[in-house]
C-alpha positions as CSV (number, residue, x, y, z in Angstrom):
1,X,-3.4,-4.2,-29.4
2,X,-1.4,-4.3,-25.6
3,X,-1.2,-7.7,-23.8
4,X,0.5,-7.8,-20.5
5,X,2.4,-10.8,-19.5
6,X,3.9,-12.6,-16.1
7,X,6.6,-13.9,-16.4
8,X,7.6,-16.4,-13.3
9,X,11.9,-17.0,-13.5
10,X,11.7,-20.3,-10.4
11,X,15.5,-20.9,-10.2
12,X,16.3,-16.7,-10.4
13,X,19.4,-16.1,-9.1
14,X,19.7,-13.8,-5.8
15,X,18.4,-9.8,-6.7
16,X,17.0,-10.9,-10.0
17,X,13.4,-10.7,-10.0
18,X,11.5,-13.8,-9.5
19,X,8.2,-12.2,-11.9
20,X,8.8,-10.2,-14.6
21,X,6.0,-8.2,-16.0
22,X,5.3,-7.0,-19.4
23,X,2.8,-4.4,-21.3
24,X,3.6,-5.6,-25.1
25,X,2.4,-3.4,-28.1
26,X,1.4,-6.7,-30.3
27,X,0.7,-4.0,-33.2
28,X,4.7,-2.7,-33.0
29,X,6.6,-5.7,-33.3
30,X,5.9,-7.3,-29.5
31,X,7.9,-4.3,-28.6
32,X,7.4,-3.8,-24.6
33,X,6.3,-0.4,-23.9
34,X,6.9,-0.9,-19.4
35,X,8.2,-3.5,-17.8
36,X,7.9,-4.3,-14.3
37,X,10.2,-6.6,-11.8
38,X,9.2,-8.0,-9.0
39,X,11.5,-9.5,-6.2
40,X,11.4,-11.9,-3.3
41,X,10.4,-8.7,-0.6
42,X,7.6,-8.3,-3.0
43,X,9.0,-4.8,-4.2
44,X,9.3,-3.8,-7.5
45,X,10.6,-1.6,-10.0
46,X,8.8,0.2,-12.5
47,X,11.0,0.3,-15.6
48,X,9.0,3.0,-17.9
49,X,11.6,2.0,-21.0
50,X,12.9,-1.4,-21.3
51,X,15.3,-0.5,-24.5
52,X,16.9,2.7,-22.7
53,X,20.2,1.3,-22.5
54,X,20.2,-1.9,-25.1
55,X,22.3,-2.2,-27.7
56,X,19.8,-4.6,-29.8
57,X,16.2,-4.3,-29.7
58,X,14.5,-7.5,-29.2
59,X,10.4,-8.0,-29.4
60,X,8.6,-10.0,-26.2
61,X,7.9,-13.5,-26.9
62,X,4.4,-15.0,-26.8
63,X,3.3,-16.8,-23.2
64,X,3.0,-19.7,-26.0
65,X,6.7,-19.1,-26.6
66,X,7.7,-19.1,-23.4
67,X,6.1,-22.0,-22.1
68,X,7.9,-24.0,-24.9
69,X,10.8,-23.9,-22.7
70,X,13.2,-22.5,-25.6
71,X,14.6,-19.8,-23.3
72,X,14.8,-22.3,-20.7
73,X,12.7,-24.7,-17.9
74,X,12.7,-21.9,-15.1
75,X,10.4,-20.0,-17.0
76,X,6.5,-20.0,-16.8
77,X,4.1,-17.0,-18.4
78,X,0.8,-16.7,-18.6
79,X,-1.3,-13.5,-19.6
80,X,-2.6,-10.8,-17.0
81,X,-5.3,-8.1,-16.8
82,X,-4.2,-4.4,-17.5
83,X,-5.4,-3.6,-13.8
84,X,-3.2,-5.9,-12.3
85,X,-0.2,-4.4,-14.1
86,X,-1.4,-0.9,-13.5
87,X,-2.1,-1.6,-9.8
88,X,1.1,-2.9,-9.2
89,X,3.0,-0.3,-11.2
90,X,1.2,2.5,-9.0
91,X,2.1,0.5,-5.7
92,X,5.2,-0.5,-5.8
93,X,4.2,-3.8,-4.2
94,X,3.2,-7.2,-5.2
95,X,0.8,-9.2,-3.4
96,X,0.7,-12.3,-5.9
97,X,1.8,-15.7,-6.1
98,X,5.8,-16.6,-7.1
């Protein structure tokens, strides 16, 4: 099963991205199989393999998760449609809400 996540940083520091999308094999450990970042100009960058150059592997949390606040108060989720996240990956520019 894939679930795709927002992921809204308020208090991101200039050039990080304010959103923060996910497409999350649940099946595979909450591994993300694409990420997307999104910054204030609305312009994002498709990252096609989030553990490229990691040194530790580490699954997505749940939208539950990351509404509990335990990877901070600047960060709200909530889960997304895979056309959304498709759309936006094949644009290059995101039209939604911060």
């Amino acid at each position: 099963m894939i679930e795709y996540i927002k992921l809204f940083w308020m208090s991101a520091p200039k050039g990080e991205p304010l959103v923060i999308l996910y497409e999350v094999n649940v099946g595979n450990g909450r591994l993300a199989l694409r990420a997307i970042d999104i910054f204030a100009d609305s312009c994002t960058c498709n990252i096609p393999n989030l553990y490229e150059d990691a040194i530790e592997i580490t699954p997505i949390p749940t939208v539950e998760e990351l509404n509990a606040h335990i990877w901070g108060e600047e960060f709200h989720a909530c889960l997304m449609e895979k056309a959304e996240f498709e759309a936006i990956c094949e644009s290059q520019f995101y039209s939604g809400a911060f």
